[in-house]
C-alpha positions in Angstrom: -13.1 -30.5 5.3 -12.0 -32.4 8.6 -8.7 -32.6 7.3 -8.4 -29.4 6.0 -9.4 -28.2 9.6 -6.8 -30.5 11.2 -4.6 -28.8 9.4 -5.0 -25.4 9.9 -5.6 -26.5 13.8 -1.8 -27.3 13.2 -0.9 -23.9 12.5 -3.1 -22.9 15.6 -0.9 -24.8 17.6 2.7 -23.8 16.0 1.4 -19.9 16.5 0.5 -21.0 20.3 4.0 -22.7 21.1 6.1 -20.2 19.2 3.7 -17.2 21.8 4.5 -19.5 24.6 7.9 -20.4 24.2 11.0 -18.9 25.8 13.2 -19.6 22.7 12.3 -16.4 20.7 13.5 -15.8 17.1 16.5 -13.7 17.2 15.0 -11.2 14.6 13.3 -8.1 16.8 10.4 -6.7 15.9 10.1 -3.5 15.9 13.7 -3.5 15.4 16.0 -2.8 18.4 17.1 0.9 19.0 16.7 3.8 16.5 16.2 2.6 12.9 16.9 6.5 12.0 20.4 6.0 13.4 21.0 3.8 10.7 22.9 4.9 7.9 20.4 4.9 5.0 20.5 2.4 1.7 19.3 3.7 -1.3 15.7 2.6 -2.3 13.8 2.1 -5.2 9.8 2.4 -5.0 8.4 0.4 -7.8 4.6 0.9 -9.0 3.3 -0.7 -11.7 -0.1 1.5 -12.7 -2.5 0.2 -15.5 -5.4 2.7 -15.5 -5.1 4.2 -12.2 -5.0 8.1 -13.0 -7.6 8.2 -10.5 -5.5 7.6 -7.4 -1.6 7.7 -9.0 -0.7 11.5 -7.8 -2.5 12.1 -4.6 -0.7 8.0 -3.3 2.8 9.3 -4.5 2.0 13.3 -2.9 0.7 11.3 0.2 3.5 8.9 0.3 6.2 11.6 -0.4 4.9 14.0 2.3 4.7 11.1 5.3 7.7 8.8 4.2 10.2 9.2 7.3 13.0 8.4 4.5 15.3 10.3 2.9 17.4 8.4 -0.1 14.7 6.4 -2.3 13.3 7.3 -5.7 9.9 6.4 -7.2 9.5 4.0 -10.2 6.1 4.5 -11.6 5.4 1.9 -14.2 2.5 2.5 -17.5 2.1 2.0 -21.0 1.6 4.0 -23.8 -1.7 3.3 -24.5 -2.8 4.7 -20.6 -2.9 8.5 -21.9 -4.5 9.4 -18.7 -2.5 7.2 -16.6 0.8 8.9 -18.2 -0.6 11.9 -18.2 -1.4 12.1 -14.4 2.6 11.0 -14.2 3.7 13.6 -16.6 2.1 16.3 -14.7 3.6 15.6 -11.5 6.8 14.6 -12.6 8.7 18.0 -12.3 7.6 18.7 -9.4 9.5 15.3 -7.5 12.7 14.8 -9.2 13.2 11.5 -7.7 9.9 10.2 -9.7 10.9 7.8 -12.8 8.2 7.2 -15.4 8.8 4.1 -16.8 7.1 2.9 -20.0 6.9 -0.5 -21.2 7.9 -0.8 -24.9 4.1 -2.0 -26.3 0.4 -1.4 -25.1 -0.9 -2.5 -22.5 -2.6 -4.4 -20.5 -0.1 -7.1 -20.5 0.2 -8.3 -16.7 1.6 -7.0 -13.4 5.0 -9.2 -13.9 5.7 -7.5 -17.3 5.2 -4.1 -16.1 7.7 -4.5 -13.3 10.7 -6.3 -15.8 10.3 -2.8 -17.6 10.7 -1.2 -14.6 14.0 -2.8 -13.3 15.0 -2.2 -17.3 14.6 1.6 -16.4 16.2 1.2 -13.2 19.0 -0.2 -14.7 19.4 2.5 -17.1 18.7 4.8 -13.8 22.0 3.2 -11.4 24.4 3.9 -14.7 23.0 7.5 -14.8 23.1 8.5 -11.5 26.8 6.4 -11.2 25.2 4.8 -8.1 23.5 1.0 -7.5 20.2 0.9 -5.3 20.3 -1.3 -2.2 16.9 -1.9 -1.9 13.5 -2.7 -3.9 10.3 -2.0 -2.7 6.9 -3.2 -4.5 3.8 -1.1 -3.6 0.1 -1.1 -5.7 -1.5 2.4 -6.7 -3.8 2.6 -3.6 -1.5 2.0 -1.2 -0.8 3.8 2.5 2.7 3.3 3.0 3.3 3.5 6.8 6.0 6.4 7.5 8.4 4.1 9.3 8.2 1.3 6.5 11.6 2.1 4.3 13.7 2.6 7.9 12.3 -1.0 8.9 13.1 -2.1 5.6 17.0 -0.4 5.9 16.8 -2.2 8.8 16.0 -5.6 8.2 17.8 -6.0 4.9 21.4 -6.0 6.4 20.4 -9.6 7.1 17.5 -11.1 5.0 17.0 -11.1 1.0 13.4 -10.4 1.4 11.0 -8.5 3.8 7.5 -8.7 3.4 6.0 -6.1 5.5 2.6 -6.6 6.5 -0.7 -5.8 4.6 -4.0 -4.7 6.1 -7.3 -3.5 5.1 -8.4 -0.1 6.2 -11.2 0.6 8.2 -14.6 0.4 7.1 -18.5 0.7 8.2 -19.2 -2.8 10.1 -22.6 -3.0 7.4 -19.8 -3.5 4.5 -19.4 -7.2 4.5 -17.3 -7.3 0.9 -14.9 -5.2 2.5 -15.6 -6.6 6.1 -13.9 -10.2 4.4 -10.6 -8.3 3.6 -10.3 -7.0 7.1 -10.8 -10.0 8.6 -9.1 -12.7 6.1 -5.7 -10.1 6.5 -6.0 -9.3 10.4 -5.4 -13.4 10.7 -3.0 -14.2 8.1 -0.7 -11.2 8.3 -0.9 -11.9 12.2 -1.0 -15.3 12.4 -0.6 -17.8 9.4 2.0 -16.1 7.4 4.7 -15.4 10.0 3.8 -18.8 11.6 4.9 -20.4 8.0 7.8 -18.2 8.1 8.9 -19.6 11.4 8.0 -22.9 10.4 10.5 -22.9 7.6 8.2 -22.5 4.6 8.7 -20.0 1.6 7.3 -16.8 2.2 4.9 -15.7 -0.1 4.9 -12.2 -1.2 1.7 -9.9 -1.2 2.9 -8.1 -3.7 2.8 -5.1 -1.9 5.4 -3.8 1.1 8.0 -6.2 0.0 10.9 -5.3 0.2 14.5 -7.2 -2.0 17.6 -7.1 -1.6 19.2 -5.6 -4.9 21.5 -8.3 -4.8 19.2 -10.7 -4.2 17.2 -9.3 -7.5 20.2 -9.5 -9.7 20.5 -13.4 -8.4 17.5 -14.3 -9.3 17.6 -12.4 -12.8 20.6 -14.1 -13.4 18.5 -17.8 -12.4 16.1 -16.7 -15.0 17.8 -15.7 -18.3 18.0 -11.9 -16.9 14.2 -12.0 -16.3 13.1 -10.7 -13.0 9.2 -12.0 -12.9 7.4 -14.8 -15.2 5.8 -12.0 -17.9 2.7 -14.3 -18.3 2.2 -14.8 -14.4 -0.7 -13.3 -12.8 1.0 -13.8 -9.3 4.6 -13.0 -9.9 5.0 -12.4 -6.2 4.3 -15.4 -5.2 6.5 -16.9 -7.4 8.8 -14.9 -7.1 8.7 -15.9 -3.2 8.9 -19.7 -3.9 11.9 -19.2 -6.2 13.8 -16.9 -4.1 13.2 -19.8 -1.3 14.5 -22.4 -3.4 18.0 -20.4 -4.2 19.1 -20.1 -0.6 18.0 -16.7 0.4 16.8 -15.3 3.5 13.0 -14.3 3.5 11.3 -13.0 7.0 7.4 -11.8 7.2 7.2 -9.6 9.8 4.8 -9.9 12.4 2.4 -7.2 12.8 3.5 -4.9 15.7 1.8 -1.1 16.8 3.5 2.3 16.6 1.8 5.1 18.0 -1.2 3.5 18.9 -0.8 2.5 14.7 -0.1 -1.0 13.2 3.3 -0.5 11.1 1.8 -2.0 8.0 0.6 -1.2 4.4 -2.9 -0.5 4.4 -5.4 0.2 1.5 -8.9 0.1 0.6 -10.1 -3.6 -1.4 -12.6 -4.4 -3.3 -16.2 -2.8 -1.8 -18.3 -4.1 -4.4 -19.1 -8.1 -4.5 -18.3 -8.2 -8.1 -15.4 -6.3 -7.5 -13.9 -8.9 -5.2 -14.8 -11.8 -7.0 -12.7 -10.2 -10.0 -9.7 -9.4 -7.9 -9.7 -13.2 -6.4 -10.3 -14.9 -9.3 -6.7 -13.5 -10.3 -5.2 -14.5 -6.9 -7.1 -18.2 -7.3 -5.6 -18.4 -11.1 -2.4 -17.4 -10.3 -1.3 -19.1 -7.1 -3.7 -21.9 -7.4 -3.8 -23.0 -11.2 -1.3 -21.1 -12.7 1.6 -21.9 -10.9 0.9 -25.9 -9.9 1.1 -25.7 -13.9 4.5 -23.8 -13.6 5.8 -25.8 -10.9 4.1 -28.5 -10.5 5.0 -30.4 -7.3 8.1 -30.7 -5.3 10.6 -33.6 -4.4 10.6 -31.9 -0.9 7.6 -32.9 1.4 8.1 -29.9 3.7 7.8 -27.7 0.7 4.7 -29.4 -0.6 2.9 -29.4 2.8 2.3 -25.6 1.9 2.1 -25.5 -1.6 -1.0 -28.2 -0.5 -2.4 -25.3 1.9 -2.6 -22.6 -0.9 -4.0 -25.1 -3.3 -6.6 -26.7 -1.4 -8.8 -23.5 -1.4 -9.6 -25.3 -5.0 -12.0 -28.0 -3.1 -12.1 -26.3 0.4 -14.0 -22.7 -0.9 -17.3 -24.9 -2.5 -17.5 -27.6 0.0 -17.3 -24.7 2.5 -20.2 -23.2 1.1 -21.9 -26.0 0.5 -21.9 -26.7 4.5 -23.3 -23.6 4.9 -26.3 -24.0 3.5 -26.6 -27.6 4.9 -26.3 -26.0 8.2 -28.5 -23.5 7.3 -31.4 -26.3 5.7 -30.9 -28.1 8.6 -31.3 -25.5 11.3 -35.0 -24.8 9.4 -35.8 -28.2 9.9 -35.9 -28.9 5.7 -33.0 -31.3 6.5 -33.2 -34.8 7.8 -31.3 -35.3 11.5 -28.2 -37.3 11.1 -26.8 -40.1 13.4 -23.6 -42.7 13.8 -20.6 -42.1 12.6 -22.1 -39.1 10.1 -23.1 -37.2 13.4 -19.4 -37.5 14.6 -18.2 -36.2 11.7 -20.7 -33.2 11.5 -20.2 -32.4 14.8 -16.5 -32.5 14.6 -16.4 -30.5 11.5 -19.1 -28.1 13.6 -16.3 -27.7 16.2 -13.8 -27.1 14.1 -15.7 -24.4 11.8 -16.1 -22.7 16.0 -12.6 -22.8 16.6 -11.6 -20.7 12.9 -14.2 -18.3 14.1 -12.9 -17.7 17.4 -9.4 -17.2 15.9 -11.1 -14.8 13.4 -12.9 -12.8 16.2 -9.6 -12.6 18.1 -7.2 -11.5 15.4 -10.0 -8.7 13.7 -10.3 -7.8 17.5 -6.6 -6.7 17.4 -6.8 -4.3 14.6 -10.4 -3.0 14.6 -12.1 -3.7 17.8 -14.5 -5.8 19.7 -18.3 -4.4 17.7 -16.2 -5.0 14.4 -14.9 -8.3 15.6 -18.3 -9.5 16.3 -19.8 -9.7 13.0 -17.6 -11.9 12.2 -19.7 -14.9 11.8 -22.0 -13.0 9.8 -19.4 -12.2 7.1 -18.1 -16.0 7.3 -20.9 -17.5 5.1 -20.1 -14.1 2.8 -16.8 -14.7 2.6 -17.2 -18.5 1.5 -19.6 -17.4 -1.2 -17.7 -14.8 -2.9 -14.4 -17.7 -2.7 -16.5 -20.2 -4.3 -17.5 -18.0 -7.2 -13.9 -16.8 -7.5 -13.0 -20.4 -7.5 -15.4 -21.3 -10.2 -14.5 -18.0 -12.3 -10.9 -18.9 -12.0 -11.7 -22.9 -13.3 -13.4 -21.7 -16.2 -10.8 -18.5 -17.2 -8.1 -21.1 -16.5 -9.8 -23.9 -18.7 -10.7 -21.4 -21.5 -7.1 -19.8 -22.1 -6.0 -23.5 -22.0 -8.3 -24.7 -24.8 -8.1 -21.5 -27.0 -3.9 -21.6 -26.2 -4.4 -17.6 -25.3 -2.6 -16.1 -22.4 -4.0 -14.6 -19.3 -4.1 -10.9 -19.1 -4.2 -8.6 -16.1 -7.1 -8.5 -14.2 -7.8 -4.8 -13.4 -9.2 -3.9 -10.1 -10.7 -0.1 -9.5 -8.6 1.4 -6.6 -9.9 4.3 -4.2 -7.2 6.3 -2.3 -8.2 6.9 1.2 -9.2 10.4 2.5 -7.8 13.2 4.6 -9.4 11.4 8.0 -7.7 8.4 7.0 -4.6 10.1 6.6 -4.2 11.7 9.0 -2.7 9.1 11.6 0.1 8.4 9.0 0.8 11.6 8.2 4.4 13.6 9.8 4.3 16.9 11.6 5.9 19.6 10.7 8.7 18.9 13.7 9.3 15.5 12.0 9.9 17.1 9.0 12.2 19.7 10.0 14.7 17.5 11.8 14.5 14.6 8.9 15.6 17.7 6.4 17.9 18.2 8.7 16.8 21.9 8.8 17.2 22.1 12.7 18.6 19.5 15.6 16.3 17.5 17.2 17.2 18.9 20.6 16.9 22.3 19.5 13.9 22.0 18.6 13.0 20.0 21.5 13.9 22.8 23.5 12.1 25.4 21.4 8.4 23.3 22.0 9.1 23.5 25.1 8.9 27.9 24.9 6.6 28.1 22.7 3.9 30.4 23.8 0.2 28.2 23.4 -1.6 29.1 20.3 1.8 30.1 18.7 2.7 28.0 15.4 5.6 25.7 15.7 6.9 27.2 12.1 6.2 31.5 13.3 7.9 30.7 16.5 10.8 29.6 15.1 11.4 32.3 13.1 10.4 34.5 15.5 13.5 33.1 17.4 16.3 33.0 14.7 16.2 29.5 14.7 15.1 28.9 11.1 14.3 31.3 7.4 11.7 31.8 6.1 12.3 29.8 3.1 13.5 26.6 5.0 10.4 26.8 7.3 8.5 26.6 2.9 10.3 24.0 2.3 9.6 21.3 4.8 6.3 22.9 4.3 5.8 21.7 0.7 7.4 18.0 1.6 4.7 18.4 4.7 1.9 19.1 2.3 3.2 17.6 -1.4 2.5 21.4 -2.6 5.3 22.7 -4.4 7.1 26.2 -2.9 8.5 29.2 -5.1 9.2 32.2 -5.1 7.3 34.4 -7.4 8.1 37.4 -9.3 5.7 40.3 -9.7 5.7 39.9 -13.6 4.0 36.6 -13.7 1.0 38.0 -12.5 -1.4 38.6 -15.0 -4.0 41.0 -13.3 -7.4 39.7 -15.0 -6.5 36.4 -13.2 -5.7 37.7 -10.3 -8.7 39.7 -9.9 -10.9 36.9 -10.8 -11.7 34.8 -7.7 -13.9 37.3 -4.7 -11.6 39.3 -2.4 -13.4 38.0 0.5 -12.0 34.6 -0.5 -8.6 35.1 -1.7 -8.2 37.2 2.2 -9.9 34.6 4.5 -7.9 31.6 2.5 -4.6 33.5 2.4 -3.9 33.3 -1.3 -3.5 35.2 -4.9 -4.5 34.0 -8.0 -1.2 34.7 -10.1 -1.6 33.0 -14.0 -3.6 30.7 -16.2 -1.9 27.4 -17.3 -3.4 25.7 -20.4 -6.3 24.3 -17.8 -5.4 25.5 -14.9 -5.3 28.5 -12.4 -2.2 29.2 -10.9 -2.5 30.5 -7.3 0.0 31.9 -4.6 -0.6 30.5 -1.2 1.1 30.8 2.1 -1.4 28.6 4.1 -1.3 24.6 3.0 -5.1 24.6 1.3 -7.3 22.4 3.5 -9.8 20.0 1.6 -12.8 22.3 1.4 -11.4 25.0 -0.2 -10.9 23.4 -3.8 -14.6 23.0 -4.4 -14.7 27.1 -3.4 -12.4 27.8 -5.7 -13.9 25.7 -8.6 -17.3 27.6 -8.1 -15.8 30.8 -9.8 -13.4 29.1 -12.2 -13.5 26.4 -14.9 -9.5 25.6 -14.7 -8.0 23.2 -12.1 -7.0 25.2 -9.3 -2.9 24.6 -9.1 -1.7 26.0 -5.8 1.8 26.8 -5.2 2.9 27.8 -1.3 4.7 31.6 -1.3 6.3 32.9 1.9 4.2 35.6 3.7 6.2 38.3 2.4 6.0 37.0 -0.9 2.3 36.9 -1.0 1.6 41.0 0.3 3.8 41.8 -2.3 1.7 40.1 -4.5 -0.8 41.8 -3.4 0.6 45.0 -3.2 0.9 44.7 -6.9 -2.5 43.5 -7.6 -3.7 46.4 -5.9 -1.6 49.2 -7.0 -3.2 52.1 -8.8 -0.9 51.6 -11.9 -2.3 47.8 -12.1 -5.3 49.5 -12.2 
């Protein structure tokens, strides 16, 4: 354990000399100038989805409505045996016509890797169909809060490296969490610290899986290194293997540091594991993987520098139980149950002691950074946590690893229930409708610039500028239904089927500012011109048995509506 300490005390001090030295890495973060300037690549959003039907629409509405990006198209990734999972996709599939459902030729679950070949397959089949090659590749998980700026940092930074791993950390939670609590604190120090540190230092950058972003050229080299196969189908960690190889053919890998925007860290952030069991199950997969599976893979290297840090992600196998273990030898001893301990065995206790203090101070400082001092300082409560629910992780991965082994079976994926975060959440990542209307370019930034600056207080941005000329109706509903992920249309007066649209209370349909229209095969149809807040689905659902579907109508679209509904003759 003293050695294992010495050594991450090394990358302590390489993290120190690189914040105190003059000679800064060329590579600016966040980048230099405008990234909008840029002239955009075209990007390919890859998720792979087993079981997620859950979460799968409301992350790609979410991530569609607050993407500052305007040239990508969405990869989602299933099998044919998800009904629900393909199902979800299905549903939502007219409404973005830059979403790709991708299905993998047999039934799932197989693992993460062979989901993704089957998605380059289709994205393949994709480039020859739309006659044009995508630039970039970016991985993203189910669950995930892509941060607006991410795919202009990623245009960015892929003129000059092969691979951008952009950083990952938890979302907030309640400080009496401690599962969680571990995930915000294990990512605030690695994403800040020990990951671009290695990247500096000259090792192979690890991928996280999610919020990297590839080269396409650099994907069709390493296909062509592996017989035209993008990620090890039996790996449990494909990214990072796929982050070891790409190091070993040449290319150029950066992990960017974490820096703020907006008072916000640019970085992918999701909710892990709550639940202890939960967390064991997703880390017995990242222990099998990067641990077992691939020193089986790869063994070791003829190049010291690139064992050094194939040693660090290994040693967890020895480090996470003798870790535990000195916590409750600390804790024995601190009750007195113990014996005291002298010579040379109370200079190694004491030196293990201080260097247990030092990882928690580093801890305290790097959780500080993204979730503040109270949070911060529970972080030697979640320590001893954190080392038991490693340890069992290790153990579980030992004997899943040692099992498939004997019986010759492979490893499957190991699924991990996902929870998309909330409107509050949200909200900090989300674009205004200002944002919008310039990235459509729908109106000049200066011209609308100059309109803010009229507009009367109390006014909406959208009604005073139509109130000045400046922009239609129908383009003002339009960056509305990118805003808000509802889809806009303009509805004719014989789709309204007046049962239905008598069927919800008056008082309702005029305080909300919306018109039931149709029934669907299990769903309401219903003619909005306001973007329906949060509480008013559970309203609706009170009178109704069918999903409310709501579709956003110009104001003048939805009197006449109205109108209709209320005419005698409807009567």
């Amino acid at each position: 354990m003293i050695v294992s300490g010495i050594d991450d005390l090394w990358i302590d001090f390489c993290y120190l000399a690189d914040r105190l030295s003059k000679q800064r890495s060329s590579t600016t973060v966040p980048p230099p100038g405008d990234p909008a300037a840029l002239e955009e690549a075209l990007i390919a959003l890859w998720i792979p989805a087993w079981r997620e039907d859950a979460v799968i629409a409301q992350m790609i509405a979410h991530n569609v409505s607050s993407i500052r990006y305007a040239r990508y198209h969405i990869f989602a990734g299933t099998y044919p045996n998800d009904e629900a999972t393909l199902e979800a996709l299905r549903q939502i599939e007219g409404q973005y016509p830059n979403l790709h459902v991708s299905l993998t030729p047999h039934d799932g679950p197989t693992s993460k890797a062979d989901n993704l070949n089957w998605i380059y397959q289709n994205l393949c089949l994709v480039e020859e169909r739309i006659g044009e090659q995508f630039d970039i590749v970016v991985i993203h998980d189910s669950e995930d809060l892509i941060h607006p700026e991410e795919f202009r940092w990623l245009n960015h930074y892929c003129r000059d490296f092969d691979f951008v791993q952009i950083p990952v950390l938890a979302l907030p939670t309640p400080w009496y969490e401690f599962t969680h609590g571990i995930y915000c604190d294990e990512f605030a120090e690695s994403q800040q610290k020990d990951l671009p540190t290695r990247n500096r230092l000259g090792g192979f950058a690890p991928s996280c899986g999610v919020g990297t972003g590839y080269r396409r050229s650099a994907l069709a080299k390493l296909a062509e290194s592996e017989s035209n196969r993008l990620f090890e189908p039996d790996s449990l960690t494909e990214d990072y293997l796929n982050g070891l190889y790409m190091h070993r053919l040449g290319m150029k890998q950066i992990y960017l540091p974490v820096a703020w925007v907006k008072g916000q860290p640019v970085a992918t952030r999701e909710y892990f594991p709550r639940k202890a069991h939960a967390a064991v199950r997703q880390r017995t997969r990242w222990v099998t993987g990067i641990a077992l599976q691939t020193w089986q893979k790869v063994g070791w290297s003829r190049d010291w520098h690139e064992n050094y840090w194939l040693w660090r992600d290994r040693k967890g196998l020895l480090g996470n139980p003798l870790s535990l273990l000195s916590n409750l030898l600390l804790a024995l001893g601190a009750v007195g149950i113990m014996p005291p301990v002298g010579g040379a065995l109370l200079i190694a206790s004491a030196a293990g002691l201080l260097l247990q203090l030092v990882r928690m101070g580093w801890r305290i400082y790097f959780t500080r950074r993204v979730y503040g001092m109270p949070y911060a300082l529970l972080v030697p409560l979640r320590i001893p946590w954190s080392n038991l629910v490693n340890t069992l992780a290790t153990i579980s991965a030992l004997a899943r690893y040692a099992r498939a082994r004997w019986r010759n079976e492979p490893l499957v994926w190991l699924k991990t229930e996902h929870a998309y975060p909330n409107r509050q959440a949200l909200n900090p990542y989300a674009r205004d409708l200002g944002e919008v209307l310039t990235d459509m370019k729908l109106i000049s930034a200066d011209t609308l610039a100059e309109a803010v600056s009229r507009k009367p207080v109390g006014m909406r941005l959208g009604e005073f500028l139509i109130a000045e000329s400046l922009l239609t109706w129908d383009k003002l509903y339009q960056a509305l239904s990118v805003l808000s992920s509802y889809p806009t249309a303009q509805i004719p007066l014989g789709d309204v089927e007046i049962p239905v649209a008598r069927s919800l209370p008056r008082s309702l349909m005029c305080e909300a500012r919306m018109q039931p229209v149709r029934l669907g095969e299990q769903s309401m149809v219903i003619a909005t011109s306001e973007i329906p807040p949060d509480e008013l689905l559970p309203m609706v659902r009170r009178f109704t048995r069918r999903d409310p579907v709501f579709v956003l109508v110009t104001p003048a679209n939805l009197s006449a509506l109205r109108a209709y509904v209320d005419a005698p003759a409807a009567a």
